[in-house]
Each structure stands twice: as structure tokens, then as C-alpha cells.
C-alpha positions as CSV (number, residue, x, y, z in Angstrom):
1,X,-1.4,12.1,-16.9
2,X,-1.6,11.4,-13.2
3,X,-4.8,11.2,-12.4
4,X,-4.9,8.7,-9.1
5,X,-2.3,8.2,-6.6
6,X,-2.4,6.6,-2.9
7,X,-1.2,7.8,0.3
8,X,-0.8,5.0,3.6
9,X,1.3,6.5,5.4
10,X,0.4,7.4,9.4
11,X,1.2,11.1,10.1
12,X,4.2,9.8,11.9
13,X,6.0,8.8,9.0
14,X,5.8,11.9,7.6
15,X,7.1,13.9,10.7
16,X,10.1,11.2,10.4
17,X,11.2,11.9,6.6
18,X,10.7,15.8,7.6
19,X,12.4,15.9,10.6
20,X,15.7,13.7,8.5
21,X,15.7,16.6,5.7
22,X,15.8,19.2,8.6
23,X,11.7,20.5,7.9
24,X,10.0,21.3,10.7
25,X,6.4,19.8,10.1
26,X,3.4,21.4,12.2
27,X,-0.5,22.1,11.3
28,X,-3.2,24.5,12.5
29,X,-5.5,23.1,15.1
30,X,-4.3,20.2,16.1
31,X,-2.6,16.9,14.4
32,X,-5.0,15.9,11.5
33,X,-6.2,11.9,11.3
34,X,-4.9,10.8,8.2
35,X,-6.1,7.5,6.7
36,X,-4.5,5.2,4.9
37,X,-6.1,5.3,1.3
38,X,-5.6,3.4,-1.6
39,X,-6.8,5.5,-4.4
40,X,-6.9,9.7,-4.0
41,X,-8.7,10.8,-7.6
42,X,-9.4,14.3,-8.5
43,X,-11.8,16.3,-6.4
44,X,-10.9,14.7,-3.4
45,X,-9.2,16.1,-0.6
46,X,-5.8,14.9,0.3
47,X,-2.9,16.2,2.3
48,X,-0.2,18.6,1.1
49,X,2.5,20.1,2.3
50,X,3.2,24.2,2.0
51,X,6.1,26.5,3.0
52,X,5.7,28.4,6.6
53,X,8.2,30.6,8.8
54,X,8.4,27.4,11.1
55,X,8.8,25.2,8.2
56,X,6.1,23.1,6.5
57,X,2.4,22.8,7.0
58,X,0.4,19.8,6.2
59,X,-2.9,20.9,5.2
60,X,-5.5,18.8,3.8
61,X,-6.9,20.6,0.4
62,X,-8.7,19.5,-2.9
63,X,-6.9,18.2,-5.7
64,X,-7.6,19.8,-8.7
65,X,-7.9,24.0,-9.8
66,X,-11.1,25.0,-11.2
67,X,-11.2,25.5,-14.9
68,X,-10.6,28.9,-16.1
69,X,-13.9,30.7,-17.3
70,X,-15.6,30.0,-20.4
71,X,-13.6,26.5,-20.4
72,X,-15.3,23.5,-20.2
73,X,-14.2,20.0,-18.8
74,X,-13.0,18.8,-15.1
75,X,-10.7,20.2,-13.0
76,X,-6.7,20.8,-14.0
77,X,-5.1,17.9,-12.1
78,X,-1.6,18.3,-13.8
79,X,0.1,21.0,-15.1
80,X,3.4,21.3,-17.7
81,X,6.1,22.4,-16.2
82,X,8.4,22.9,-19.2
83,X,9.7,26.4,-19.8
84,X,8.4,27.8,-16.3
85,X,9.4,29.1,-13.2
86,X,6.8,29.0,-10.0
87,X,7.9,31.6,-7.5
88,X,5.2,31.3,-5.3
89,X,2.4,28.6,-4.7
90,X,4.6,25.7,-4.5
91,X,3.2,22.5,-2.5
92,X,4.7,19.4,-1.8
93,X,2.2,16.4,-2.4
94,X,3.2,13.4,-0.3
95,X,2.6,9.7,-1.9
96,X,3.4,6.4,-1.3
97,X,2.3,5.3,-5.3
98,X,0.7,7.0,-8.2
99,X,-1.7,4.9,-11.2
100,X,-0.6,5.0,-14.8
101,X,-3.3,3.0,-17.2
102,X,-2.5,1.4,-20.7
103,X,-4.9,0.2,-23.5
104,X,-7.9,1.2,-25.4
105,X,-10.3,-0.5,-24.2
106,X,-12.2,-0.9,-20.6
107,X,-11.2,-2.4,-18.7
108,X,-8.0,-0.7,-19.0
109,X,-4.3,-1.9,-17.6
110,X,-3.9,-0.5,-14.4
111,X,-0.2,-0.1,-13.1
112,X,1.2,0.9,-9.6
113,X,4.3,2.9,-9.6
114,X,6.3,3.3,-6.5
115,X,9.8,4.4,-5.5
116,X,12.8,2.2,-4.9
117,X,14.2,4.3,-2.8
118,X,11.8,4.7,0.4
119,X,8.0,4.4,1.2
120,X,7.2,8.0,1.3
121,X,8.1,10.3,-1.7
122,X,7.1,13.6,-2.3
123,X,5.4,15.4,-6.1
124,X,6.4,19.0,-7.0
125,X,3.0,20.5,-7.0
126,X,1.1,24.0,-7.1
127,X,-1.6,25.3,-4.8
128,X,-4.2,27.9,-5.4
129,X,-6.4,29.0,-2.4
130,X,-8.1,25.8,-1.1
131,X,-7.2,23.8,-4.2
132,X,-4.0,21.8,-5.7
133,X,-2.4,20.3,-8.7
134,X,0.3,18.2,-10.2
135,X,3.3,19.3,-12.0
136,X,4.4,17.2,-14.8
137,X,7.9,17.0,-17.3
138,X,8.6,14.3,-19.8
139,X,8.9,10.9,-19.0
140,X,11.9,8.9,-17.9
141,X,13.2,5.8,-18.6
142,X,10.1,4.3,-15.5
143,X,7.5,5.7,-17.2
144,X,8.0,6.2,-20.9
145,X,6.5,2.4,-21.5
146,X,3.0,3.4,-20.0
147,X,2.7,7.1,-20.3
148,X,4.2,10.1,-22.8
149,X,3.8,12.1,-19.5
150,X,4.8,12.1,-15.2
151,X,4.5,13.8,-12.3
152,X,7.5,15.3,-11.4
153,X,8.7,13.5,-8.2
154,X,11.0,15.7,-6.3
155,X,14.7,14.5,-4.1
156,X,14.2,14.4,-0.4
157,X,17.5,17.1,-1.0
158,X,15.1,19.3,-3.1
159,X,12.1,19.4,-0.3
160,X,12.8,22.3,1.2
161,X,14.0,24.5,-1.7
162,X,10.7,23.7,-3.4
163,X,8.8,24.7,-0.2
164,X,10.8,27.9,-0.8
165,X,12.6,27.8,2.3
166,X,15.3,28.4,-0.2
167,X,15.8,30.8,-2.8
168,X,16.1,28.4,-5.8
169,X,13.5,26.4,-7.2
170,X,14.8,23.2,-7.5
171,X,15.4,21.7,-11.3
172,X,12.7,20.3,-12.6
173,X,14.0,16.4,-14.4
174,X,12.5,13.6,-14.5
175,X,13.4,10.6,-12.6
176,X,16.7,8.4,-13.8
177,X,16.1,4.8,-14.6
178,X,15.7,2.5,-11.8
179,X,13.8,4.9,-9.6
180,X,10.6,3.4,-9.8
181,X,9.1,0.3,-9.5
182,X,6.3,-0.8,-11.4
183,X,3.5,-3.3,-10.7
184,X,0.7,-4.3,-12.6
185,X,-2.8,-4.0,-10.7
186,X,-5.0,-5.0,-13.3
């Protein structure tokens, strides 16, 4: 599971990537000052990326939903996707990198993951009032070495569907071979 990516990108960059997939980008109150950061972990807030009539709105929100009632343990960070549709709450969680770590013991393997194809890439994700989390499908060819799981990382062609400025929801698959790059951190 997913449970720390990154995110360098200036606010810029995003507009750009938008703007080439025909997605408006705009936010309440002003443009936001994002930071570069190296490691976003659960609990922290981080920007994402929601359907609007004008297109999509980068909002900075928490990542993880609150356990349901009576359960105990941390927030849900990722969520299986197989076998369901998501009509509504769909989010767009933009990355530069996401963290996958092998071995038993501490310290354990640590291993960056980024795309091949650009800088920026966006996760299919789902939000919940002020809160967010990853989806996640079986692994592909990338990832099946380090993890039985990933996130599901969404085609800039399959942005705006999963924003819901479409009617379909975009298949969920993961990645074909080649997609990602991997790069061993520790």
C-alpha cells in the first residue's frame, strides 16, 4: 500500500498539464502556495484536484478517511477498487513520485517510483468532506517486484472523465510495463 508519495511541483505546472488536457484549473480565495515536498504521509494535508462547473478545483485536504465506528487502527489511505463503480466523490491526487518499501526488517528498502512519461501524473482517488484517499488495483508489471498492491495512476486522456466532467468513469487498470521508473532511496 501507498502510504508516502511527493509532490514538487510549482502551481504552474499544474495549470500547464491542465490547461493541455482542456481542464480549466481555478481555486476559492485566491492561488494557494504550494511547496515542494519530498514525503506527503497520511494525515497530512496535500492538494487534490475535484470536479466543478468551471472545471477542476485544487483544494488542499487531508489524506486519509476516518475509520468507520467501532474500528480501530489509522486512517484508510487506500481503498480497493476491484468490483466497484464511484459515481460521485472522485478526486484527482497530483504526484510527482510515490514510496513502495521492501524487507522485514528496519530499516526497510525504500524505493521511489516515478513516471516515464512526464513529471507530473495524476492518482484516481476518493474524497469525503474535508478528507481523501487512494484507490488501488493489482499490480503491474512496475510494481509487482516490490508490492502485491498500487495506486491506480490514471492517463492524462482519463483526467477529466474521472473528475466526472464526463459520464463514464474511466477503466480502472493498472499501468503497462515500462511506465514507471524505479529508484532505490534506501
Amino acid at each position: 500500500m501507498c502510504n508516502e508519495y511527493r509532490f514538487k511541483q510549482a502551481l504552474d505546472r499544474i495549470a500547464l498539464e491542465f490547461s493541455q488536457q482542456q481542464i480549466p484549473l481555478h481555486w476559492a480565495g485566491g492561488a494557494p502556495n504550494l511547496e515542494p515536498r519530498d514525503s506527503i504521509r497520511p494525515t497530512d494535508p496535500a492538494p487534490i484536484l475535484v470536479g466543478s462547473p468551471e472545471g477542476a478545483e485544487l483544494k488542499q485536504l487531508r489524506w486519509g478517511f476516518p475509520p468507520p465506528p467501532g474500528r480501530k487502527g489509522g486512517p484508510i489511505i487506500n481503498f480497493r477498487s476491484e468490483g466497484r463503480r464511484f459515481p460521485v466523490g472522485r478526486c484527482l491526487i497530483p504526484a510527482d513520485g510515490f514510496y513502495e518499501f521492501t524487507g522485514d526488517k528496519a530499516p526497510k528498502s525504500k524505493w521511489l517510483f516515478t513516471s516515464t512519461e512526464s513529471e507530473l501524473f495524476c492518482i484516481a482517488g476518493l474524497v469525503r468532506e474535508d478528507r481523501f484517499t487512494m484507490l488501488t488495483c493489482a499490480p503491474g508489471p512496475d510494481i509487482a517486484p516490490y508490492h502485491d498492491r498500487q495506486i491506480v495512476i490514471l492517463h492524462r486522456a482519463q483526467w477529466a472523465d474521472w473528475l466526472g466532467l464526463a459520464e463514464a468513469q474511466p477503466a480502472i487498470t493498472p499501468l503497462p510495463a515500462g511506465s514507471l521508473a524505479v529508484t532505490q532511496i534506501r
